[in-house]
PASEBA-1860 file (N, C-alpha, C; in nm, 3 decimals):
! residues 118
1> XXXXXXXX> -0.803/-0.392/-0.147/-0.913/-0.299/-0.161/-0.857/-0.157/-0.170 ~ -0.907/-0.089/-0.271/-0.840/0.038/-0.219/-0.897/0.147/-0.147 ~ -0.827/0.290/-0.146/-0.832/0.342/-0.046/-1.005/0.467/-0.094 ~ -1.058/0.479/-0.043/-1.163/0.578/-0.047/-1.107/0.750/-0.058 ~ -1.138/0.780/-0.203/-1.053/0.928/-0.234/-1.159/1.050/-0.180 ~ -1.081/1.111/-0.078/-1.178/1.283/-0.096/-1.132/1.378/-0.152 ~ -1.112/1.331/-0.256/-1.160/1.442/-0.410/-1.121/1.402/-0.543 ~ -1.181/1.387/-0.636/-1.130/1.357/-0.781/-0.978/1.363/-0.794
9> XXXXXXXX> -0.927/1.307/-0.862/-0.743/1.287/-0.884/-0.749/1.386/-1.014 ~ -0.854/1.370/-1.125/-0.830/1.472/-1.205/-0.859/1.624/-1.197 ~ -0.969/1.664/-1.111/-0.979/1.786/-1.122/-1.008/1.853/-0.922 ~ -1.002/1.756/-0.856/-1.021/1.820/-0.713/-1.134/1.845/-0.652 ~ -1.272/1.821/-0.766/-1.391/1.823/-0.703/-1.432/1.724/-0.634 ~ -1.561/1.721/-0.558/-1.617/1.630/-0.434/-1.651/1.555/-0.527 ~ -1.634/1.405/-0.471/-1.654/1.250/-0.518/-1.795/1.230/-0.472 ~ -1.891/1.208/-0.533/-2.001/1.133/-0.504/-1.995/0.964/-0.523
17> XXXXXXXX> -2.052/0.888/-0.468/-2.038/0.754/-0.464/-2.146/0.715/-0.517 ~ -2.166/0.627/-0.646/-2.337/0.588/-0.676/-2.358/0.478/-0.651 ~ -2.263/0.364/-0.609/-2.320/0.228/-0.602/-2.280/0.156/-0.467 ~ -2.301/0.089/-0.392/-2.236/0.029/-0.260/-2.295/-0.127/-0.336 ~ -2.230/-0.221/-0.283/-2.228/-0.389/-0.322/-2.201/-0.425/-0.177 ~ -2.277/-0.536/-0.144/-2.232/-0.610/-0.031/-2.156/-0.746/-0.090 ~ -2.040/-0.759/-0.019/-1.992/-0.882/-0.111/-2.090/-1.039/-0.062 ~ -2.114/-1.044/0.073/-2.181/-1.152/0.119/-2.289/-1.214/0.035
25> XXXXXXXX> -2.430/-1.077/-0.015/-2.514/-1.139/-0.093/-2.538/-1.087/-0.183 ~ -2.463/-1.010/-0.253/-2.415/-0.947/-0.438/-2.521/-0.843/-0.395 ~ -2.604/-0.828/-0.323/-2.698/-0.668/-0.330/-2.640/-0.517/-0.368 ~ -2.654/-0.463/-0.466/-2.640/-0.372/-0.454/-2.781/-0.241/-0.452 ~ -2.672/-0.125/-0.404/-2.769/-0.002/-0.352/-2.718/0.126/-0.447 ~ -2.801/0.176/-0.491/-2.747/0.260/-0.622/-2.832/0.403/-0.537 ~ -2.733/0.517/-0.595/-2.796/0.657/-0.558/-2.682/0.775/-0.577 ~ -2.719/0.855/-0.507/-2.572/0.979/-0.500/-2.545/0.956/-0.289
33> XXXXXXXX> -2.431/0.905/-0.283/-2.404/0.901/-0.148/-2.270/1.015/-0.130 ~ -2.254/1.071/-0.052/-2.122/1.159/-0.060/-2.046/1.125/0.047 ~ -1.892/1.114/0.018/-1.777/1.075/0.103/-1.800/1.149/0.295 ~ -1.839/1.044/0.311/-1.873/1.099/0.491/-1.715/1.100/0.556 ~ -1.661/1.232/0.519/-1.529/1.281/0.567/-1.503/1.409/0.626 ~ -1.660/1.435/0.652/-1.682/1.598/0.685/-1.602/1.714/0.645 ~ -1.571/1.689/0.491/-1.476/1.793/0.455/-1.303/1.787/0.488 ~ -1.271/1.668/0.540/-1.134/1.682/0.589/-1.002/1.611/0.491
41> XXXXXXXX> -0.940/1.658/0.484/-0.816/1.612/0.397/-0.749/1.444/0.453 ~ -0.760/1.387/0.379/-0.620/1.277/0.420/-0.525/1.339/0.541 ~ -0.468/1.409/0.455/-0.349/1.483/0.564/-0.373/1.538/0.722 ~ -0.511/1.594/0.722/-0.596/1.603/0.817/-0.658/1.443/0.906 ~ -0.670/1.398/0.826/-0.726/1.271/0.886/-0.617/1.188/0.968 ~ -0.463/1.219/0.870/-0.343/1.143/0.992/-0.283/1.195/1.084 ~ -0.330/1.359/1.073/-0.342/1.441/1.200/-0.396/1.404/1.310 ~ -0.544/1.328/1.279/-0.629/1.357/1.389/-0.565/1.223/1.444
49> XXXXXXXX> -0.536/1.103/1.332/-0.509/0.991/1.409/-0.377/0.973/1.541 ~ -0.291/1.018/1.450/-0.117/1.079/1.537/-0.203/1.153/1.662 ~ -0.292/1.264/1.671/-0.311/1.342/1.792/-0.411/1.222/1.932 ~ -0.496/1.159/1.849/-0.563/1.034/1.948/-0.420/0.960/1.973 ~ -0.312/0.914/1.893/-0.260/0.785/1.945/-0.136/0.868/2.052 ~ -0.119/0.969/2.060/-0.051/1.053/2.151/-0.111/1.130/2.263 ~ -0.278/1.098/2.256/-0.340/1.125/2.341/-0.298/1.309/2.350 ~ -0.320/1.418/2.257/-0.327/1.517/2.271/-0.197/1.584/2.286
57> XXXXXXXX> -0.057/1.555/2.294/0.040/1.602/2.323/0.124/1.666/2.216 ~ 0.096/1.732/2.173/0.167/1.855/2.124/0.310/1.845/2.094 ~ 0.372/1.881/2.190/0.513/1.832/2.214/0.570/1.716/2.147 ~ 0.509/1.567/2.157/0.510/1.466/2.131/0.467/1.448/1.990 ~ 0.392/1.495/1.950/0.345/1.505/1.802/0.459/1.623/1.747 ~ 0.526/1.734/1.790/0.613/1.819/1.742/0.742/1.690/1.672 ~ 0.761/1.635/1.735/0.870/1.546/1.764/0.835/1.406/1.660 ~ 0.779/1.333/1.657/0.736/1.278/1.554/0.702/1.306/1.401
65> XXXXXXXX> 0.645/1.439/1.394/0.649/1.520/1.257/0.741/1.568/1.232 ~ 0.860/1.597/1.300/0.958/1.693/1.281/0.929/1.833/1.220 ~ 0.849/1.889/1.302/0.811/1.994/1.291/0.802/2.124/1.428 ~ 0.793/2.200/1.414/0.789/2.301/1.484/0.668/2.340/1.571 ~ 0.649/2.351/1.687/0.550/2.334/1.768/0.451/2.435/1.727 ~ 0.486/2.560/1.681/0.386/2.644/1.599/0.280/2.613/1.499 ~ 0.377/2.504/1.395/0.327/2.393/1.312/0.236/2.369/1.320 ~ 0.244/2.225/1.425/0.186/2.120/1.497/0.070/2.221/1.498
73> XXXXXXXX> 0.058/2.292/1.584/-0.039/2.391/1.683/-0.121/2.390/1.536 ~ -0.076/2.520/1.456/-0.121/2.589/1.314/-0.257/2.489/1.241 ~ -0.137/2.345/1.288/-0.233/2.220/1.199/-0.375/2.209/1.229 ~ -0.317/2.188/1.360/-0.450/2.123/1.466/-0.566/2.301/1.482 ~ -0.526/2.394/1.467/-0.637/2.473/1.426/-0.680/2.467/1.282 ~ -0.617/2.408/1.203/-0.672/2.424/1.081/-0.779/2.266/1.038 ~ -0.767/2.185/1.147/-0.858/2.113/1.143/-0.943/2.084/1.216 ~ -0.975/2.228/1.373/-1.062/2.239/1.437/-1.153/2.354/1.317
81> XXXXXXXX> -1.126/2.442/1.276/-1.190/2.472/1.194/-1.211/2.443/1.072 ~ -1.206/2.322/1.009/-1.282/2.254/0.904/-1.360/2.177/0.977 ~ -1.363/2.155/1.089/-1.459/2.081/1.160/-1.587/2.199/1.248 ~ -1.586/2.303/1.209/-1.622/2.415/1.239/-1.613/2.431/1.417 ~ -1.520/2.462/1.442/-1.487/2.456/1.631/-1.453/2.575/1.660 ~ -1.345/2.655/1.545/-1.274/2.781/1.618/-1.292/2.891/1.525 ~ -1.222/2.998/1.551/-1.308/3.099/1.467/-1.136/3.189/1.518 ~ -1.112/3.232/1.362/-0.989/3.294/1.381/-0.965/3.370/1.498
89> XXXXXXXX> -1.033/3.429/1.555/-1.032/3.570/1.644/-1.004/3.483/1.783 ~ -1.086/3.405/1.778/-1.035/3.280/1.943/-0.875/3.296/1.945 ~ -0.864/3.230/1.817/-0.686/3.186/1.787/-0.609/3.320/1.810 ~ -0.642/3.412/1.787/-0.577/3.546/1.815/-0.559/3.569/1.974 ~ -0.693/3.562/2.038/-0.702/3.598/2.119/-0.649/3.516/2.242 ~ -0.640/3.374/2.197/-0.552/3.285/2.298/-0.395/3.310/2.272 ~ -0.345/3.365/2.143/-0.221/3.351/2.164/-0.170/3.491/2.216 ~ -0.258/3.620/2.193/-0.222/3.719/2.292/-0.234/3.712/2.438
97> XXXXXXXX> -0.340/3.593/2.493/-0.327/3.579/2.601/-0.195/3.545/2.652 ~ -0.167/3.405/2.586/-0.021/3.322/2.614/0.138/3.437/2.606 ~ 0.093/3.533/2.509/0.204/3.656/2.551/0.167/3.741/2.638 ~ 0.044/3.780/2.714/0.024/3.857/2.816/0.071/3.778/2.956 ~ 0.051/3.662/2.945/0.118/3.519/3.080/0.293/3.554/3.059 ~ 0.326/3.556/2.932/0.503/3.511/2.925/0.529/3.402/2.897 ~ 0.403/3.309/2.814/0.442/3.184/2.785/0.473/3.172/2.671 ~ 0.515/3.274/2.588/0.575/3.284/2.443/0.661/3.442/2.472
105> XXXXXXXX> 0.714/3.416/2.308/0.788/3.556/2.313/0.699/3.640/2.175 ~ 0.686/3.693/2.201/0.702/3.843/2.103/0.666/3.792/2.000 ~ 0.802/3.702/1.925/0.789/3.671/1.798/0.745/3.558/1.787 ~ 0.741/3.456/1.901/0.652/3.323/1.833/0.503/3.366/1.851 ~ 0.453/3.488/1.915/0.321/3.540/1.897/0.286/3.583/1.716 ~ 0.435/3.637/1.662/0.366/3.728/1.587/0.391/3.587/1.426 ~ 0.472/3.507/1.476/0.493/3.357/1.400/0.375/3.267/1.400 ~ 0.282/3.274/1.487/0.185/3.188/1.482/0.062/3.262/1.449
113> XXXXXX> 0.054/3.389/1.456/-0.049/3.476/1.444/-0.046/3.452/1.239 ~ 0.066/3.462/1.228/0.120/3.489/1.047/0.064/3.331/1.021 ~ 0.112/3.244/1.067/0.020/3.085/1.052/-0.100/3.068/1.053 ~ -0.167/3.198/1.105/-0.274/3.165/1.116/-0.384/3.234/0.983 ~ -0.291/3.282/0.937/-0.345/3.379/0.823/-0.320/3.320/0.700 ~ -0.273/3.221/0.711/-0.198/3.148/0.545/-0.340/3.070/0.557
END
């Protein structure tokens, strides 16, 4: 079976779905249904899965992506807000907190702040 696309392969727009079939009793249901993916990317979607099967750990997900904990972080705000949760200025304002504590330096403030702007 294959995989359910969120977004056209030729041009990137939203996929509407017009037909569903049940295989059990050949019924089908015809209309405009739209991909219930709330807007989120594939790439997003094996985000969210990796962050449930690690149960939230950061660190642990740094390490499996081979990526940089800024990254990781960068990601996971960029798919609290396609899920509408955070609002740039939060993200600012928690990571000036985390340099007002001493739990970053200087420049991974001003490294994740720049991540947050791409």
């Amino acid at each position: 079976m294959m995989k359910l696309p969120d977004k056209c392969p030729v041009c990137g727009g939203e996929i509407i779905i017009e037909r569903f079939r049940c295989r059990d009793c050949g019924v089908s249901i015809e209309g405009e249904f739209t991909v219930p993916q709330w807007g989120l990317t594939q790439e997003q979607w094996d985000f969210i899965k990796l962050f449930l099967k690690v149960r939230g750990n950061l660190k642990e997900m740094e390490r499996i992506m081979g990526l940089s904990y800024p990254t990781v972080r960068a990601r996971l705000e960029s798919v609290r807000r396609a899920l509408g949760f955070t609002e740039v200025e939060d993200i600012k304002s928690e990571v000036l907190s985390a340099l007002e504590r001493g739990e970053i330096t200087v420049e991974e403030a001003l490294e994740r702040l720049e991540e947050e702007e791409e």
